[in-house]
C-alpha positions in Angstrom: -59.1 229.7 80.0 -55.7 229.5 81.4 -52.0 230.2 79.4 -49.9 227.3 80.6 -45.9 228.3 80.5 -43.7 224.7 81.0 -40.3 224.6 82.3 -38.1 222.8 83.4 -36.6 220.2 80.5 -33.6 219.8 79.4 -30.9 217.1 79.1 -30.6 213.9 82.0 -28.3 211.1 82.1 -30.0 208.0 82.0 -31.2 207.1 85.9 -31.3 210.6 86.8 -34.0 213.2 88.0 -35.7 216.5 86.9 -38.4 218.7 87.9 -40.9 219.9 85.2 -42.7 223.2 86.1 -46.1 224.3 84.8 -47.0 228.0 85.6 -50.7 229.0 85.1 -51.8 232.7 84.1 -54.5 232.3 86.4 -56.4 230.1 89.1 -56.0 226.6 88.7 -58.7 226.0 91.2 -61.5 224.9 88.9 -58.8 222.9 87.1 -58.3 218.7 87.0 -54.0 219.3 86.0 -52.1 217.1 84.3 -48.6 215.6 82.5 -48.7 214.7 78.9 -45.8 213.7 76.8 -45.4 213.1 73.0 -42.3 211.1 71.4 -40.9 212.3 67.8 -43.2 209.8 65.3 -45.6 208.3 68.2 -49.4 209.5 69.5 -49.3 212.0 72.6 -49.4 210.0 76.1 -50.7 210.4 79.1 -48.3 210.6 82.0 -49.7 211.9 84.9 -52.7 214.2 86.6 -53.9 215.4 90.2 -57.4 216.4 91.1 -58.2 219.5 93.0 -58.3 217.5 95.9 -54.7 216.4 95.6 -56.0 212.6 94.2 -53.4 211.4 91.6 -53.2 209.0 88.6 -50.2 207.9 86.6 -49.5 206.5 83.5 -48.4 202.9 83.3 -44.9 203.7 81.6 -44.1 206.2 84.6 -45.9 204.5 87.9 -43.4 204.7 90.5 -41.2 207.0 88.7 -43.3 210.0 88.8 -44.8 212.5 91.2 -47.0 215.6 90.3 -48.2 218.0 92.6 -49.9 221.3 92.8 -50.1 224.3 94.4 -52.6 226.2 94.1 -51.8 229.7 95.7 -48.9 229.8 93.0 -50.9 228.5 90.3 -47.9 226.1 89.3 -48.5 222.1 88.7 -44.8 220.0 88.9 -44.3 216.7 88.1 -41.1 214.8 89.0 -39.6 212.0 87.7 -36.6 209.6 88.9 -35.1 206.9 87.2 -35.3 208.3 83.6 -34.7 206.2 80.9 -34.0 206.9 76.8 -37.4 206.0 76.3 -39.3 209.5 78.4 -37.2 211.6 75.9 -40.6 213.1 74.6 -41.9 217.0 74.6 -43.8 217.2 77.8 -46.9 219.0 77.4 -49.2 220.5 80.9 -52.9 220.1 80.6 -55.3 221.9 82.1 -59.1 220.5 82.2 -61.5 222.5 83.8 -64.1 220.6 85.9 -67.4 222.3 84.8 -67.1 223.2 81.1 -64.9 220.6 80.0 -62.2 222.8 78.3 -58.4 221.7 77.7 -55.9 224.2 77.8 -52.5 223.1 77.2 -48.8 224.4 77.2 -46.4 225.1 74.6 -44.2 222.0 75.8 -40.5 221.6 77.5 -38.2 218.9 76.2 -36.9 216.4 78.1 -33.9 214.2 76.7 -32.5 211.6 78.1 -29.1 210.2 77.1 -25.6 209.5 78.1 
């Protein structure tokens, strides 16, 4: 079991950038990492998640606006995003799934507005 600490949220003009952060309490190495995001009212949505071989996956609402990474030797996960619109406003939530026992730690959540 990992304690997952985001960062990183906070208030974007539309078509602007941000860096979320996701810092680990321990190794991430046995870990499948990933994005989530839930929207005041709506179901919790995947946005994005990187293997422990660096292979990635996106959500559809965020393909080509969004790029997670990892490093390992810190333990932190990022995922940034360009191009924001009104519609990522959403908590953002880090996910960590370990690969043998199937487990889902998750993070307390950073919020990310975007308005003008």
């Amino acid at each position: 079991q990992v304690q997952l600490v985001e960062s990183g949220g906070g208030l974007v003009e539309p078509g602007g950038s941000l860096r979320l952060s996701c810092a680990a309490s321990g190794s991430i190495f046995m870990y499948y990492m990933g994005w989530f995001r839930q929207a005041p009212g709506k179901q919790r949505e995947f946005v994005a998640a990187i293997t422990r071989d660096n292979k990635t996956n996106y959500g559809d609402s965020v393909k080509g606006r969004a790029t997670i990474s990892r490093d390992n030797a810190k333990n932190r996960v990022y995922l940034h995003m360009n191009s924001l619109k009104p519609e990522d406003t959403a908590a953002y939530y880090c996910n960590a799934h370990h690969v043998l026992y199937n487990t889902d730690d998750w993070g307390q959540g950073t919020q990310v507005t975007v308005s003008s």
